[in-house]
N, C-alpha and C positions, 0 to 999 in steps of 0.2 A: 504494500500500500504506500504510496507516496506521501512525502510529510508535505505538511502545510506550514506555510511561513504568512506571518503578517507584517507587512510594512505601511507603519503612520505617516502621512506626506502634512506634515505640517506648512504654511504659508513660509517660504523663505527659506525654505529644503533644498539642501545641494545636489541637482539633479545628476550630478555624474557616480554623484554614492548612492542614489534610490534606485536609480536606472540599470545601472551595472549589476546591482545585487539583483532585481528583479530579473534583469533578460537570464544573467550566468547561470543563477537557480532553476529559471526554467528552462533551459535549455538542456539541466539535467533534471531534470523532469520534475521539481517538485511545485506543487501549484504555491504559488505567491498570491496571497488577497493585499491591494495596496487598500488603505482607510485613508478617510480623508474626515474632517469634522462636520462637514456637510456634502452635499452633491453637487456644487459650486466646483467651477473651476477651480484648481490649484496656483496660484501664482509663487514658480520656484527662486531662487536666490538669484538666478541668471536669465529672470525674469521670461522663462516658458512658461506656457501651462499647461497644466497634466490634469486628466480627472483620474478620479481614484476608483476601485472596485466596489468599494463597502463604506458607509459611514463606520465612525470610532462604535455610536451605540448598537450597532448590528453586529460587530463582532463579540465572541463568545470564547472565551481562552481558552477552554477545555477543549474547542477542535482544532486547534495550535500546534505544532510541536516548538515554536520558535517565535520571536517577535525581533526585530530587525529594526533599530534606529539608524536613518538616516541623518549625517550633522547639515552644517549649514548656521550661522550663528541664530539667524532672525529664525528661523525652523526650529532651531535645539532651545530657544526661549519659550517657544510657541506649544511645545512641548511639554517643556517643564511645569508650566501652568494650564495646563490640560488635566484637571481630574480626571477625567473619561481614562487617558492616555495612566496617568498613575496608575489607578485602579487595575488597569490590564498587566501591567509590570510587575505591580506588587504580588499577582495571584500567578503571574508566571513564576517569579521569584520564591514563593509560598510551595510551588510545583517543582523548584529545580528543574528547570525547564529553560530549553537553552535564550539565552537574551546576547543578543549584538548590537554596539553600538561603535559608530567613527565618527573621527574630526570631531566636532567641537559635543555630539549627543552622547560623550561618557558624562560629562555632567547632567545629566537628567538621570544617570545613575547614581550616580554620587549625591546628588539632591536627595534622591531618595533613600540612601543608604543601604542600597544594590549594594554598591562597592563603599567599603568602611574598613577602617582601621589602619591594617597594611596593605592591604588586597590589592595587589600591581593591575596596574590599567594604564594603556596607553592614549594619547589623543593628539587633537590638535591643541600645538605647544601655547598658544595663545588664549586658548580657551578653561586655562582654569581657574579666571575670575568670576566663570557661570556659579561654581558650587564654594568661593570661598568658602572657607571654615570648613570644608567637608573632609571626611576620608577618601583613604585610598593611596597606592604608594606609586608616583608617576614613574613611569620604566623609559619612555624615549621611541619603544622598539615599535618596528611596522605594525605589529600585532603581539596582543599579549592575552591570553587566556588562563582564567582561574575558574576552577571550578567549571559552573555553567557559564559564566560570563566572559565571552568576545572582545576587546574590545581594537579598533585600527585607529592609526594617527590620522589618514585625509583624506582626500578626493585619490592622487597621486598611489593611494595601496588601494585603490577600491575592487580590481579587477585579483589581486592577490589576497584581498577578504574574503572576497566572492567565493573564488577556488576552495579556501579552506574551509569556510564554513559549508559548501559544498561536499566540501568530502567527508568533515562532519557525518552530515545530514546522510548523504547517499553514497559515500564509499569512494576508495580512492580509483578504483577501474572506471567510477561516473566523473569522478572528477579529471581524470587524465582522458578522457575520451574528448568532452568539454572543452578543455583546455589546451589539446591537439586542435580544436575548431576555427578556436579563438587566434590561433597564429601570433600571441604572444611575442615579445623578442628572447 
């Protein structure tokens, strides 16, 4: 059975980290629902527009396997003050249930105290006046993974997120099939 990933497209989403996670993922076959807070066009950080698959309140975490933040500064704000969008985090989080975020949407982890104390997470390096005062122990690295939590520094690792969280989900024969497609350098 194929997993299901959800990706929140908040207003000011960095379209090369929603886009890339959504095509790579399904390109290895796992269905992607993107959310959007209404059925309104999306307007992205580099000013596209995208509509989304599902409002925030039609999804339902339990048919999840994963929830996938995309950053973007004005996106990972937009986020962060998203009850709907908490509420989904925290009961993924409650599940041990894989959660991903890059670029500047590890802090809407950290906000929330996903990530606390020392628990290494990477991001984008300008982005952690989002969760001052929060935990978490900054690593630098492309990707850093603890536990169930993901996290990449930018736009720049988004196509090497992708792959790994890919193989995660679906195995490393789906991900080098994938990734043989993509002609990578």
């Amino acid at each position: 059975m194929a997993k299901r990933v959800f990706i929140p497209l908040c207003p000011g989403f960095e379209e090369m980290e929603a886009i890339i996670l959504i095509d790579v993922l399904r390109r290895g076959n796992v269905e992607v629902v993107s959310g959007g807070k209404s059925k309104d066009p999306i307007l992205a950080a580099r000013k596209t527009l995208h509509l989304a698959d599902k409002t925030f309140s039609e999804i339902i975490p339990s048919e999840f396997d994963a929830i996938l933040l995309p950053g973007g500064l004005e996106g990972t704000k937009q986020l962060m003050k998203d009850p709907e969008i908490s509420s989904i985090l925290k009961s993924f989080h409650q599940q041990s249930k894989m959660i991903g975020a890059i670029c500047a949407a590890p802090s809407v982890l950290r906000n929330l105290d996903i990530i606390s104390g020392d628990d290494p997470y990477t991001s984008f390096p300008s982005s952690d006046d989002l969760a001052k005062g929060k935990g978490g122990m900054y690593t630098g690295k492309r990707i850093e993974s603890h536990n169930n939590i993901h996290t990449s520094i930018g736009p720049g690792s988004a196509f090497e997120f992708a792959l790994y969280l890919l193989e995660s989900l679906e195995g490393k024969d789906v991900m080098e099939k994938v990734k043989l497609g993509l002609h990578l350098p």
